[in-house]
Every structure is written in C-alpha cells, then in structure tokens.
N, CA, C and O atoms as CSV, one atom per row, in Angstrom:
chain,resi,resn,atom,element,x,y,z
A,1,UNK,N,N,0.836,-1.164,0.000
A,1,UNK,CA,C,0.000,0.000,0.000
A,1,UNK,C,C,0.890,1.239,0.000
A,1,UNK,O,O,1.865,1.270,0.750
A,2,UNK,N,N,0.577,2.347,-0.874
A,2,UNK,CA,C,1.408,3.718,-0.798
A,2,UNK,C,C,0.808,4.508,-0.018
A,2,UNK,O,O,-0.413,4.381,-0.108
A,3,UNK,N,N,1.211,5.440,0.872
A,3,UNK,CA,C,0.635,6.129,1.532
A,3,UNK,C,C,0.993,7.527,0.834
A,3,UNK,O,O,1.993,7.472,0.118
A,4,UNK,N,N,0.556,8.376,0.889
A,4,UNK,CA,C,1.028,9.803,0.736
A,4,UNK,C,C,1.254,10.970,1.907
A,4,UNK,O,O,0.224,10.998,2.581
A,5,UNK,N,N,2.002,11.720,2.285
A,5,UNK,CA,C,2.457,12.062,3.016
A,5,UNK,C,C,2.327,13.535,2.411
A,5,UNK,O,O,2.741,13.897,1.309
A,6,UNK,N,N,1.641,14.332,3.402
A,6,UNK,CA,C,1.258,15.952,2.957
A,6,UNK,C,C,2.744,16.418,3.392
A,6,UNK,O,O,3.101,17.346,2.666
A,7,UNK,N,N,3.679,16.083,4.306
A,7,UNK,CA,C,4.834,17.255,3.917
A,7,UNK,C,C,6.303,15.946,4.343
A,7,UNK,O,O,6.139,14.796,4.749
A,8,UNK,N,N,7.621,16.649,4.068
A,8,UNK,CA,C,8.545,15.906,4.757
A,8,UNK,C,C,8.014,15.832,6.438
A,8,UNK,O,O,8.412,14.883,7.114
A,9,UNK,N,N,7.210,16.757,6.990
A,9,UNK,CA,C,7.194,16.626,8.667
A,9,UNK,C,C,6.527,15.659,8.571
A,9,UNK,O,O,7.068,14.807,9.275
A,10,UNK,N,N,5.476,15.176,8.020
A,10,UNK,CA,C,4.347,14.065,8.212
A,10,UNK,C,C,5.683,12.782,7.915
A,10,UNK,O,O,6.108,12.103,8.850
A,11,UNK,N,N,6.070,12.668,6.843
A,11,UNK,CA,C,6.394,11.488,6.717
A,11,UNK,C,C,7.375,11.142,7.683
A,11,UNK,O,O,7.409,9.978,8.082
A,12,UNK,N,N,8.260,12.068,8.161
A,12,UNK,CA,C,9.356,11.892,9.291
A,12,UNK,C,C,8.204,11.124,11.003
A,12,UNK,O,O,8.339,10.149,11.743
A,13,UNK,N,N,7.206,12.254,10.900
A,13,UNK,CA,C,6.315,11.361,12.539
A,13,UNK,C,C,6.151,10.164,12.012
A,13,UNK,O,O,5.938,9.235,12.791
A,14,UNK,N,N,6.200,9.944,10.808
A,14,UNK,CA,C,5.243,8.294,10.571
A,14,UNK,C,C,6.225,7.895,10.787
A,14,UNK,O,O,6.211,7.437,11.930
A,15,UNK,N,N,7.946,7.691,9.944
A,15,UNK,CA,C,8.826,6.982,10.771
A,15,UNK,C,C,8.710,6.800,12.011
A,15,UNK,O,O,8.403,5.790,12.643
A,16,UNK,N,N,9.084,8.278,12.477
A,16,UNK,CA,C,9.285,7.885,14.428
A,16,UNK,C,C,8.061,7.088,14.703
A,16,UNK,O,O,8.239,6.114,15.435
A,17,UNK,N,N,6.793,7.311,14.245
A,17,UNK,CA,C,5.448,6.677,15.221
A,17,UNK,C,C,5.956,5.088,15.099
A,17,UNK,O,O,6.059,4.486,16.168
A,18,UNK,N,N,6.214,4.515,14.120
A,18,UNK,CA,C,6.524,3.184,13.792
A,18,UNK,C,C,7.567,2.616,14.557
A,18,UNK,O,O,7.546,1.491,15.057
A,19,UNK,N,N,8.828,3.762,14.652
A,19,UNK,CA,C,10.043,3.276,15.380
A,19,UNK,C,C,9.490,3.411,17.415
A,19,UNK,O,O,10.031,2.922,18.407
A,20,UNK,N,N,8.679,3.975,17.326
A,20,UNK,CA,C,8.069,4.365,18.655
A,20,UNK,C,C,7.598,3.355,18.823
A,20,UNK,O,O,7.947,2.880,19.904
A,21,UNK,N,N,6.824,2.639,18.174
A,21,UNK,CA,C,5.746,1.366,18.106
A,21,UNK,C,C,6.575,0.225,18.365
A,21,UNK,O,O,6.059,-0.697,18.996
A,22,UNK,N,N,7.721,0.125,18.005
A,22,UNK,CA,C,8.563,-1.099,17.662
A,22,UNK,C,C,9.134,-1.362,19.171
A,22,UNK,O,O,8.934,-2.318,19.920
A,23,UNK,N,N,9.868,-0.252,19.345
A,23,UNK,CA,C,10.323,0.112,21.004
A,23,UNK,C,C,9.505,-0.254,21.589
A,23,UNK,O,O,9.762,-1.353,22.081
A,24,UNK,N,N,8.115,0.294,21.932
A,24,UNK,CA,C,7.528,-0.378,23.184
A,24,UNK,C,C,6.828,-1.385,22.942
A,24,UNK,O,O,6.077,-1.742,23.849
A,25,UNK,N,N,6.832,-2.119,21.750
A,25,UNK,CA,C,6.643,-3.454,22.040
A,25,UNK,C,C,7.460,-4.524,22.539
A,25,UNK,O,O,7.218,-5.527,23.210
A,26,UNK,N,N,8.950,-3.818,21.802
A,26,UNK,CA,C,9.913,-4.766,22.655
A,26,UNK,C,C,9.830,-4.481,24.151
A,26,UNK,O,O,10.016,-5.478,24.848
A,27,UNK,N,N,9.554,-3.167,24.896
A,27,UNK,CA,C,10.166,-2.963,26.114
A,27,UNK,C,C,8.237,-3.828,27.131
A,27,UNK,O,O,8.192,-4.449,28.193
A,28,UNK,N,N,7.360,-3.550,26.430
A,28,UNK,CA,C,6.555,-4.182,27.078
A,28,UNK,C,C,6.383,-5.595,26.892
A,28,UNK,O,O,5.444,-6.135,27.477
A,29,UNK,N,N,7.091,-6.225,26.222
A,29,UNK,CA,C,7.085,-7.546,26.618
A,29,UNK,C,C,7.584,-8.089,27.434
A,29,UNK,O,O,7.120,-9.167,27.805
A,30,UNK,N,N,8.892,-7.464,28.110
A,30,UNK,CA,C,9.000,-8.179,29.619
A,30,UNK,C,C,8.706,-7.070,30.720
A,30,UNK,O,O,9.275,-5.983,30.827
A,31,UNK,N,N,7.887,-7.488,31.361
A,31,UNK,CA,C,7.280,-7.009,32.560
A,31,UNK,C,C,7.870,-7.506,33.792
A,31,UNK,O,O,8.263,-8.670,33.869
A,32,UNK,N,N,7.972,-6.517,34.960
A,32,UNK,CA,C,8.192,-7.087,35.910
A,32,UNK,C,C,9.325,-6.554,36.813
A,32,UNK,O,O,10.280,-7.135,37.329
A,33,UNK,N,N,9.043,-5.653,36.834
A,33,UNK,CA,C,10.045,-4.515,37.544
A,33,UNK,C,C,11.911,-4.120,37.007
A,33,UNK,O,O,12.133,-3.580,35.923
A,34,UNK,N,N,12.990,-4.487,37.932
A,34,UNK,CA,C,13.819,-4.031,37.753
A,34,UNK,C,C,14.542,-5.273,37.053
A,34,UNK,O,O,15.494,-4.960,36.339
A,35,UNK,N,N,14.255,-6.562,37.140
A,35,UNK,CA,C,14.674,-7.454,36.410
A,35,UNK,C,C,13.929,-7.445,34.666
A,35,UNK,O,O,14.502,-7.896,33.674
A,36,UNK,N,N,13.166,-7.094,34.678
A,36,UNK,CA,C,12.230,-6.859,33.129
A,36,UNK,C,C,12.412,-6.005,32.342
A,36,UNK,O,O,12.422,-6.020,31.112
A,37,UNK,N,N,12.680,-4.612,33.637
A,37,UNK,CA,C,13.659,-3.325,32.587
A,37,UNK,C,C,15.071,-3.977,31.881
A,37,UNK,O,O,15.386,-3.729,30.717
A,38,UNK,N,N,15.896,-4.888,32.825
A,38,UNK,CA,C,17.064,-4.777,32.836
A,38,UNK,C,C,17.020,-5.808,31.296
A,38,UNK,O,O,17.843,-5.659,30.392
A,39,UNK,N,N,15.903,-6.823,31.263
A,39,UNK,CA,C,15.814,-7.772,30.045
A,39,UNK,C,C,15.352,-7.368,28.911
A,39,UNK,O,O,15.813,-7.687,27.815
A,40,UNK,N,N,14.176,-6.460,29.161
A,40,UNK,CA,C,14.107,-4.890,27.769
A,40,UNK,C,C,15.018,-4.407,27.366
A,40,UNK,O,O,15.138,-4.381,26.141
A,41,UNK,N,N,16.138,-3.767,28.268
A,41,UNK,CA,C,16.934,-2.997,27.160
A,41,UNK,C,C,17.978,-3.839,27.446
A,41,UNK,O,O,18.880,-3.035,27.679
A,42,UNK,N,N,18.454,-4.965,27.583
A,42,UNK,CA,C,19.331,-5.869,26.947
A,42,UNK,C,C,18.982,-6.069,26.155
A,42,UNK,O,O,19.794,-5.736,25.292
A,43,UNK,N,N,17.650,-6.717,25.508
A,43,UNK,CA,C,16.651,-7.021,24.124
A,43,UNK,C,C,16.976,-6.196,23.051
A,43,UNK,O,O,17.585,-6.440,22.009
A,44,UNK,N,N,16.355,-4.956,23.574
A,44,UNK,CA,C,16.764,-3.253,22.917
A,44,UNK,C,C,18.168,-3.168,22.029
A,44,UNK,O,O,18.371,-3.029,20.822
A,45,UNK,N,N,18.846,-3.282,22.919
A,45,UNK,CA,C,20.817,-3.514,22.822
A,45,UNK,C,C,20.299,-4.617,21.178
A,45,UNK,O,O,20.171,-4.175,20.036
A,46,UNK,N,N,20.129,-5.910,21.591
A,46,UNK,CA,C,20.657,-6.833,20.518
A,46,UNK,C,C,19.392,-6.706,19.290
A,46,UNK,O,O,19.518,-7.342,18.243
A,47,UNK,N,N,18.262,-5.886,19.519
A,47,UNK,CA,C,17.744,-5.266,18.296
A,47,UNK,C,C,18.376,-4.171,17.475
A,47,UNK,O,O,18.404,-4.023,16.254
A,48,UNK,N,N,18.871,-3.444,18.447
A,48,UNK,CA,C,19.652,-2.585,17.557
A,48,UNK,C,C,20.623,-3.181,16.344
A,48,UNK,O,O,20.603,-2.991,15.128
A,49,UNK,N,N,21.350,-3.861,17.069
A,49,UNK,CA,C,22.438,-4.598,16.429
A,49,UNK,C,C,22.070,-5.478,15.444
A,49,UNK,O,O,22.803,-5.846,14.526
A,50,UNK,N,N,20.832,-5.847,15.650
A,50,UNK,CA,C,20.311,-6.405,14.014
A,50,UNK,C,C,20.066,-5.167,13.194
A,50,UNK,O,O,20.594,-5.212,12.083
A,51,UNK,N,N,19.246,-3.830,13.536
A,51,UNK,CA,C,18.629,-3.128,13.028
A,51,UNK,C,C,19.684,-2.105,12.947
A,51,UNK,O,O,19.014,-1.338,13.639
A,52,UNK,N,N,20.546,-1.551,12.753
A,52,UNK,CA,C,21.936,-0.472,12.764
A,52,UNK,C,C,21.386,0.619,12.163
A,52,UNK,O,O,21.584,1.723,12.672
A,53,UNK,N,N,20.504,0.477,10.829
A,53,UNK,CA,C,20.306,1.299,10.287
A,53,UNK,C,C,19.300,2.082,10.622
A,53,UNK,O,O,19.182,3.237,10.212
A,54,UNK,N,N,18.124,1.234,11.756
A,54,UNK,CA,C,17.444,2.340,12.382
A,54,UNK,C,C,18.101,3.106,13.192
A,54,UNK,O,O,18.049,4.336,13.187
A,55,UNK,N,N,18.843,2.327,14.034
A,55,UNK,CA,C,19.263,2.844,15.011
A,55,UNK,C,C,20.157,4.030,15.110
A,55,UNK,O,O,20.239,4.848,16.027
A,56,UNK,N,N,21.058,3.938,13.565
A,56,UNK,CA,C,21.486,5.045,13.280
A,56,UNK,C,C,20.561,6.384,12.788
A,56,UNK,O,O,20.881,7.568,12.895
A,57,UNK,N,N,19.084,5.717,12.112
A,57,UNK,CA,C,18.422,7.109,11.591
A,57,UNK,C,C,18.255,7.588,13.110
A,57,UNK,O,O,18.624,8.763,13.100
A,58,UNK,N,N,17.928,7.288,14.224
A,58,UNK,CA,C,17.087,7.643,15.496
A,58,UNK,C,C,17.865,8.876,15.753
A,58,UNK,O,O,17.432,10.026,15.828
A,59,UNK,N,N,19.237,8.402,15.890
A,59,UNK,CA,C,20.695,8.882,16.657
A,59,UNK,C,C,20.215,10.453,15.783
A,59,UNK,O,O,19.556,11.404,16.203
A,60,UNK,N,N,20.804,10.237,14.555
A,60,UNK,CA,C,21.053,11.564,13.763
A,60,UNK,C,C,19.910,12.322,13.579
A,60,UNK,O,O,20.228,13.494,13.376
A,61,UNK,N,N,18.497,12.115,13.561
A,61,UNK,CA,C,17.388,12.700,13.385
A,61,UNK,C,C,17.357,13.217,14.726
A,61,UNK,O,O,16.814,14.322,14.709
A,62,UNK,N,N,17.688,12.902,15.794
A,62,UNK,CA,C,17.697,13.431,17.323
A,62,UNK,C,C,18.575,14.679,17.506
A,62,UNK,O,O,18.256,15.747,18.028
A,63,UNK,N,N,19.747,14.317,16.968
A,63,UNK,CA,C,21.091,15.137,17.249
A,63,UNK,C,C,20.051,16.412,15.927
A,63,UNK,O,O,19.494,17.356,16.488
A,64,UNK,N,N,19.923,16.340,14.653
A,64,UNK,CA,C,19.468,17.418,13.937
A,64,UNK,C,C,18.149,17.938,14.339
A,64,UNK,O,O,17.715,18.854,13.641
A,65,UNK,N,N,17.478,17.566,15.252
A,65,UNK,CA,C,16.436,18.288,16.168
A,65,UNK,C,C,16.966,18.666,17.672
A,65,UNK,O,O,16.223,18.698,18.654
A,66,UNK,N,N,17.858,18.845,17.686
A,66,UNK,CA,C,18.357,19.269,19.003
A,66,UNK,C,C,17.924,20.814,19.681
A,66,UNK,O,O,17.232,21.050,20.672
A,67,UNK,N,N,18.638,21.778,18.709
A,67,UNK,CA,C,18.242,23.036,19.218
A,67,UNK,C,C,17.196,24.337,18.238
A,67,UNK,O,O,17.282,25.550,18.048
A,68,UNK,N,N,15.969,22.903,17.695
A,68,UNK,CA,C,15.102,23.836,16.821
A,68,UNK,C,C,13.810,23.661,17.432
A,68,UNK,O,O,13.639,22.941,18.416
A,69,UNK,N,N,12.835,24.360,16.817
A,69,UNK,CA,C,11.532,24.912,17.871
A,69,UNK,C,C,10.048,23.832,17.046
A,69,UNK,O,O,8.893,24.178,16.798
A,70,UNK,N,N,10.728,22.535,16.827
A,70,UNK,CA,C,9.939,21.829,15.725
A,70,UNK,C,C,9.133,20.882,16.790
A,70,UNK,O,O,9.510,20.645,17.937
A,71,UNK,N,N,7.917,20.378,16.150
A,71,UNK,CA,C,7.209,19.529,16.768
A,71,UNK,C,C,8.273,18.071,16.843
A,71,UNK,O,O,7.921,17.124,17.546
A,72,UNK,N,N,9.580,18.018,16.052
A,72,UNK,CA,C,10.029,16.628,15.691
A,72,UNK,C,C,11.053,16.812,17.109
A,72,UNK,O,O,11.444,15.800,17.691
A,73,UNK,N,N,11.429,18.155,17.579
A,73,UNK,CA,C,12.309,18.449,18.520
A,73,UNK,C,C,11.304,18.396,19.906
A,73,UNK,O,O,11.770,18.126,21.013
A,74,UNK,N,N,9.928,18.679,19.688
A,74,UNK,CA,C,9.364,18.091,21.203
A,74,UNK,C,C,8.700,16.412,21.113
A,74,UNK,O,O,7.973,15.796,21.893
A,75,UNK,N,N,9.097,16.167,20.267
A,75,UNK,CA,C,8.568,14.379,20.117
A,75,UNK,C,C,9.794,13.949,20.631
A,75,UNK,O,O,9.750,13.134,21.552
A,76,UNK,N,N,10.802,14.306,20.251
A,76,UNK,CA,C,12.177,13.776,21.291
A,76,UNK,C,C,12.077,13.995,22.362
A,76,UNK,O,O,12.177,13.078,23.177
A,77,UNK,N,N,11.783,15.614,22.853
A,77,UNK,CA,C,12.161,15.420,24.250
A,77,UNK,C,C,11.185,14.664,25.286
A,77,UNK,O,O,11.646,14.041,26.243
A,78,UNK,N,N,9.764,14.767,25.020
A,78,UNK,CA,C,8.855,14.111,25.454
A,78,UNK,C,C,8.748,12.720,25.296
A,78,UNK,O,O,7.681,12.235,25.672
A,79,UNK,N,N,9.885,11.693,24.670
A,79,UNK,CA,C,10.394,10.718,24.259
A,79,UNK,C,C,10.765,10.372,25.589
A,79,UNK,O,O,10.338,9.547,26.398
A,80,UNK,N,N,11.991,11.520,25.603
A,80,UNK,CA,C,13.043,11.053,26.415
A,80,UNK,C,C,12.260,11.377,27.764
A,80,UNK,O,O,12.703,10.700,28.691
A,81,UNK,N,N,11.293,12.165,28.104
A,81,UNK,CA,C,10.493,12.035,29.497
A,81,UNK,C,C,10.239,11.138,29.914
A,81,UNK,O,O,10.702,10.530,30.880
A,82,UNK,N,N,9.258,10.871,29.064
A,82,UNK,CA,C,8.997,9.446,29.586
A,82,UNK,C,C,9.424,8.277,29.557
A,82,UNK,O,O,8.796,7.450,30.218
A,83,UNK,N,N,10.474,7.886,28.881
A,83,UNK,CA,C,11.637,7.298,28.920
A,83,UNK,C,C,12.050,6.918,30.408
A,83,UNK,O,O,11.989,5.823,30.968
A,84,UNK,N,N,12.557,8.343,30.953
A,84,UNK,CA,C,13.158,7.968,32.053
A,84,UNK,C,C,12.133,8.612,33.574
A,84,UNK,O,O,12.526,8.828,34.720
A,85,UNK,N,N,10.811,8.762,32.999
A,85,UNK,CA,C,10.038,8.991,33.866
A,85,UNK,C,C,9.247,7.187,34.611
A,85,UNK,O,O,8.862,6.993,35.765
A,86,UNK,N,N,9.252,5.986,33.202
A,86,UNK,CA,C,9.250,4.787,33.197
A,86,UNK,C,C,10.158,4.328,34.101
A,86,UNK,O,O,9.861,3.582,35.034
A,87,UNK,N,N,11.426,4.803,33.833
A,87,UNK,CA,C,12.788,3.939,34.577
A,87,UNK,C,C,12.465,4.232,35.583
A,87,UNK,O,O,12.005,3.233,36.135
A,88,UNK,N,N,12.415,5.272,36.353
A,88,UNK,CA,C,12.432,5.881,37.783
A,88,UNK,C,C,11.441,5.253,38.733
A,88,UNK,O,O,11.696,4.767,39.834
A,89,UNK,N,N,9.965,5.363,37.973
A,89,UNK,CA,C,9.355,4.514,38.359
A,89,UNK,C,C,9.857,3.305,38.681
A,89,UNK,O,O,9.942,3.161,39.900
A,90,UNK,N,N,10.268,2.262,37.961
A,90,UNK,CA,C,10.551,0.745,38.427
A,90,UNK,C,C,11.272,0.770,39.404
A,90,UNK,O,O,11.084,0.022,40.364
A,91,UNK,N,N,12.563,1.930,39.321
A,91,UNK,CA,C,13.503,1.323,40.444
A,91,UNK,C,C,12.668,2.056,41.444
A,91,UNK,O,O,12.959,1.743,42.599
A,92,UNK,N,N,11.616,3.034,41.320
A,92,UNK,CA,C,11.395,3.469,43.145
A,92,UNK,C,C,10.103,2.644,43.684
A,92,UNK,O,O,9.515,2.918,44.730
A,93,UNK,N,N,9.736,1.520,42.742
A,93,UNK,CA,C,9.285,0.548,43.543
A,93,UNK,C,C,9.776,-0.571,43.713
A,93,UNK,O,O,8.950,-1.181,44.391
A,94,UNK,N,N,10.906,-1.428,43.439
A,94,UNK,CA,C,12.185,-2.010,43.211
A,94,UNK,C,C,12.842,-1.787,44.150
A,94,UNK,O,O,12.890,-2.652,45.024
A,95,UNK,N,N,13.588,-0.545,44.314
A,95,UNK,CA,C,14.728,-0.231,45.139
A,95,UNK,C,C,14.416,1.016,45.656
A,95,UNK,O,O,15.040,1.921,45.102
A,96,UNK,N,N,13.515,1.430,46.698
A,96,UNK,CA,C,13.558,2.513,47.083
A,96,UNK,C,C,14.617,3.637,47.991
A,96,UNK,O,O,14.594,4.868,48.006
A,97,UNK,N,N,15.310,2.896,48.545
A,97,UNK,CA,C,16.898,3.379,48.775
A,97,UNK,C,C,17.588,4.407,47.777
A,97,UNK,O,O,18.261,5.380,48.120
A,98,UNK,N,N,17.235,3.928,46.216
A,98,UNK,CA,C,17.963,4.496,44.721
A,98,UNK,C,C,17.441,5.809,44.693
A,98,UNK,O,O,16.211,5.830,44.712
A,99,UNK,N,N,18.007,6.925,44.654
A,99,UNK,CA,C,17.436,8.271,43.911
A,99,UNK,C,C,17.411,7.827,42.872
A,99,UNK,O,O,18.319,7.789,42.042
A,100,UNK,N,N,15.709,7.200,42.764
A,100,UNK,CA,C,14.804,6.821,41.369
A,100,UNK,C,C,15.627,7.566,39.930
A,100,UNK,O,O,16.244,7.055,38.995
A,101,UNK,N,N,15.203,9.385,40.374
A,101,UNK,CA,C,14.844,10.031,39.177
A,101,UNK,C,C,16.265,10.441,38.663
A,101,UNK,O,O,16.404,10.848,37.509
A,102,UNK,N,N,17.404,10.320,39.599
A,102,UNK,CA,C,19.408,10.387,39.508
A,102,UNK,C,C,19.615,9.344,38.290
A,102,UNK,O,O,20.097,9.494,37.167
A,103,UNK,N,N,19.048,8.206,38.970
A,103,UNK,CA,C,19.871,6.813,38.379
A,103,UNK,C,C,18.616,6.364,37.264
A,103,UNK,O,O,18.653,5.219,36.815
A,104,UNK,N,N,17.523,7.288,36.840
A,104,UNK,CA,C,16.843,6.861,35.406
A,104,UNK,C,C,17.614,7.908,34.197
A,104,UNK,O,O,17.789,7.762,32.987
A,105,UNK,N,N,17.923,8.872,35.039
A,105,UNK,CA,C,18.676,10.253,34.036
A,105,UNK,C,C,20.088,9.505,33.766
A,105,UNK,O,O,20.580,9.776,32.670
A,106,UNK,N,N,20.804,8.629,34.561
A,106,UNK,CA,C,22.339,8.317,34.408
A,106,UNK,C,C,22.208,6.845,33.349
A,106,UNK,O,O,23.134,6.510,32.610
A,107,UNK,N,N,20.931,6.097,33.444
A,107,UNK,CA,C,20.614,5.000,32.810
A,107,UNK,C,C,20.553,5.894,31.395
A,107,UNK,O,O,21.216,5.756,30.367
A,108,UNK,N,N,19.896,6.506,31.606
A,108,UNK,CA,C,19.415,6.974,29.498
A,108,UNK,C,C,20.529,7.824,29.078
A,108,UNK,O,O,20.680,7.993,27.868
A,109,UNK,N,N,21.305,8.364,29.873
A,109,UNK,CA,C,22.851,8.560,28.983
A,109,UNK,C,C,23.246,7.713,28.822
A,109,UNK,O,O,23.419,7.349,27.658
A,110,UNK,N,N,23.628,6.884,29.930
A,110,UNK,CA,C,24.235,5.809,28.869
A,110,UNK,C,C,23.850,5.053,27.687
A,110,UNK,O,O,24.637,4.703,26.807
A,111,UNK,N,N,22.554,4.809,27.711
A,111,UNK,CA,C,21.644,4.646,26.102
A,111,UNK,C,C,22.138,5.232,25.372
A,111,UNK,O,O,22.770,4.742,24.437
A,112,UNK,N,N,22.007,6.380,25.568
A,112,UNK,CA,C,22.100,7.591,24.213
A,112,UNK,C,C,23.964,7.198,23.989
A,112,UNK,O,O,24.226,6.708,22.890
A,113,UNK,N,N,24.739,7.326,24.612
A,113,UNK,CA,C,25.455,6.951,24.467
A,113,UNK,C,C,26.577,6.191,24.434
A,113,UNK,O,O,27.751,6.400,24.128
A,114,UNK,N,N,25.943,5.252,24.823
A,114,UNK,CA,C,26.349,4.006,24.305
A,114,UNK,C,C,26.185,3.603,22.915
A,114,UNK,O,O,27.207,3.308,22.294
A,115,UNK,N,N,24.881,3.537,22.244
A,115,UNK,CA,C,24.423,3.355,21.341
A,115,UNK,C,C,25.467,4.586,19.976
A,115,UNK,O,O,26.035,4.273,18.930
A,116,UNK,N,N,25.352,5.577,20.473
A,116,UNK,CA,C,25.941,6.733,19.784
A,116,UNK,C,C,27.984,5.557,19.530
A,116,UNK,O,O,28.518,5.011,18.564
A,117,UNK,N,N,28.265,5.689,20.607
A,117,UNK,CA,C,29.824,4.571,20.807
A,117,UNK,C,C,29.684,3.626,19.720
A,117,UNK,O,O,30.496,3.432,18.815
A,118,UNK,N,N,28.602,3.077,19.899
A,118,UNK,CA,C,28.939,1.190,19.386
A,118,UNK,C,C,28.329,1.876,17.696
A,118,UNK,O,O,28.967,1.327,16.798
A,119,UNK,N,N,27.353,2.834,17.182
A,119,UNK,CA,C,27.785,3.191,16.044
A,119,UNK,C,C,28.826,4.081,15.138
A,119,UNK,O,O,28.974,4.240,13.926
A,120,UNK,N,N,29.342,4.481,16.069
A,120,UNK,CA,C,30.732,4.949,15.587
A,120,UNK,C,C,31.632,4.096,15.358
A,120,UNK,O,O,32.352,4.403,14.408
A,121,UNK,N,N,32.068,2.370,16.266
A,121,UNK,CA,C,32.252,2.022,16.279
A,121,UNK,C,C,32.106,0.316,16.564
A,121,UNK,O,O,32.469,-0.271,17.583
A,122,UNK,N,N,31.487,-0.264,15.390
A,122,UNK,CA,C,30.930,-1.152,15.885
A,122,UNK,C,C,31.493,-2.506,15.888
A,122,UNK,O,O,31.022,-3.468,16.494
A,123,UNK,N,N,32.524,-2.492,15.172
A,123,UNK,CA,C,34.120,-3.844,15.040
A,123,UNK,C,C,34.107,-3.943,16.612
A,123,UNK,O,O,33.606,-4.953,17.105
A,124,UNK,N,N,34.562,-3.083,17.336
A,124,UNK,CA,C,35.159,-3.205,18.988
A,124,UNK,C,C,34.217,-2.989,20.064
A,124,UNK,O,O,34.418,-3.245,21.251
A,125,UNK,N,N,33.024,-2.426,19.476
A,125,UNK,CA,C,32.450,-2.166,20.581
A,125,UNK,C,C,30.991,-2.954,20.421
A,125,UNK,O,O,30.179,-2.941,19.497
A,126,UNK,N,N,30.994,-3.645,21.704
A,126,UNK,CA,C,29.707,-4.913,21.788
A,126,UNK,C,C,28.312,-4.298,22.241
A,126,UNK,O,O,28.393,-3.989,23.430
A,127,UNK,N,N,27.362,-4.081,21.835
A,127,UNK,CA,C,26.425,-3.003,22.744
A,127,UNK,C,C,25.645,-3.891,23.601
A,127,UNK,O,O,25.338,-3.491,24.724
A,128,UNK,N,N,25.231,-5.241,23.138
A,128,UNK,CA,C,24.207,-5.927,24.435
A,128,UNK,C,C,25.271,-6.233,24.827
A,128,UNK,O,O,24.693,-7.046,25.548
A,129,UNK,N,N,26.742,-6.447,25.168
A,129,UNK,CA,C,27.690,-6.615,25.808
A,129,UNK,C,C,27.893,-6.053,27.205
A,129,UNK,O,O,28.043,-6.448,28.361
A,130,UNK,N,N,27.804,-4.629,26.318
A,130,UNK,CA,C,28.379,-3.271,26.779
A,130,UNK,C,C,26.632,-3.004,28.438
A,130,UNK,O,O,26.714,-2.764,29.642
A,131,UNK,N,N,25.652,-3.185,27.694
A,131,UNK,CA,C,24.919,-3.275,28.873
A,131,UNK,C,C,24.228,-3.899,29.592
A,131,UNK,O,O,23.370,-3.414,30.329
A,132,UNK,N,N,24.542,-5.247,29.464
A,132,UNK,CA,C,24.636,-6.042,30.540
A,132,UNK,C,C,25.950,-6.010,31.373
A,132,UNK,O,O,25.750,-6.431,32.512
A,133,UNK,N,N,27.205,-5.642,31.143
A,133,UNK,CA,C,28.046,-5.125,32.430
A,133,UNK,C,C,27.563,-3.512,32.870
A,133,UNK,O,O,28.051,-2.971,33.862
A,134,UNK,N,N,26.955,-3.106,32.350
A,134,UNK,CA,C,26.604,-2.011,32.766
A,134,UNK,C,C,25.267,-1.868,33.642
A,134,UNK,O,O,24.886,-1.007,34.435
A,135,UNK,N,N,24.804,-2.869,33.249
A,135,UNK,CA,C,23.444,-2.860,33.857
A,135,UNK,C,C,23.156,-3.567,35.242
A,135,UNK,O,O,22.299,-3.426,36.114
A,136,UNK,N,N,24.572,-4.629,35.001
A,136,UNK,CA,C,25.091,-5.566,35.890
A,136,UNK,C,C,25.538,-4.340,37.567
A,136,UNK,O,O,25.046,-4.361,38.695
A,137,UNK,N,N,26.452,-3.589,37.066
A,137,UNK,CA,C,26.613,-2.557,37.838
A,137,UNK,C,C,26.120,-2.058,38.745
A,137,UNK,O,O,26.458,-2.078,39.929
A,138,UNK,N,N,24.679,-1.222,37.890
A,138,UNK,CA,C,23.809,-0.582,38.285
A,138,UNK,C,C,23.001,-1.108,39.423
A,138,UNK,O,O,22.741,-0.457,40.435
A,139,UNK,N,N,22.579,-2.475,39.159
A,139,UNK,CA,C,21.672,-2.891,39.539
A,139,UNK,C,C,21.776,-4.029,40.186
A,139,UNK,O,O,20.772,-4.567,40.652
C-alpha cells in the first residue's frame, strides 16, 4: 500500500510513530520490575544490532532536532520524558533506597550513548555486551 504524506514533517512522525511502536513493544514484553527493565533494554541492545540502520536514523534525526523549535524536537524530548520517567518509576518501587529520578537520568545517557559509541564504532564495541556489564553494575 502507498501512503502519501502531505509534507517531509508528516512522513518523518510516521517513521518515528513506527520506530516508537517497535520500542515499546519490545520494552513491554517483559514485565516485571527491575529485572524486566534490565531484560528490555538488553533485548533493545541486541535489536539494535540487528537493526543499525534504524538505530542510526534515530541517533542523527535526534542530534538534527536538538536546538530547533519543531514539533520533531518536542517528540524527542517528550520521548526522552517518559523514557526515564518509566525507569524511575521501576527502580522506586524495586529499590527505594535508589534516587529513582538520579539513576533513570544516568541509565538513558548511557543509552544515548552508548548506542551513539557502538555506532561509531561497531568492530570493537559490543552493545548488548556493553549493557549487561553495565546494567550488571547498576543494579
């Protein structure tokens, strides 16, 4: 089926809505607090690594909406809210000891860059590798 797309902005949300769609189906399939996050984005990690080429459009379409006043620049940041408004949640019913909302902000840098690492470089650098010792860490 062809769809038509009234501008480049439309067709760019339909990417993200799809790549949005894809994400939380992987991340809602394991449920179950801080062990289910930790098996989501290990999952996450070794989808990428099949998928490089999304993963690279995500990266660079993010970084070129960074400091413009576009609806594609508040679909990121409201991305990334709830992103780590999700994480915080799990660990502050998980681990309430954890400054929840510290260690969901220190989790999604390392996403962002990690992911940003292992496509710059992806011969040496392992990404579901890279966060399961990292996650191992954390948690």
């Amino acid at each position: 089926m062809i769809h038509h797309f009234g501008s480049k902005d439309a067709l760019l949300q339909a990417v993200l809505d799809e790549y949005d769609a894809r994400a939380a189906a992987r991340v809602t399939s394991h449920a179950g607090g801080i062990n289910g996050l930790v098996k989501a984005l290990i999952a996450d990690a070794e989808y990428m690594t099949s998928e490089r080429g999304l993963a690279m459009l995500h990266i660079v379409l993010q970084a070129e909406h960074l400091f413009d006043e576009s609806t594609v620049h508040e679909r990121f940041l409201q991305r990334a809210r709830r992103l780590r408004h999700h994480i915080s949640d799990t660990i502050r019913r998980d681990r309430p000891a954890m400054d929840a909302e510290a260690v969901a902000t220190e989790l999604h840098a390392f996403m962002e860059g990690a992911v940003t690492l292992w496509l710059l470089d992806p011969g040496t650098v392992d990404l579901p590798a890279l966060y399961r010792g990292y996650l191992a860490r954390l948690f």
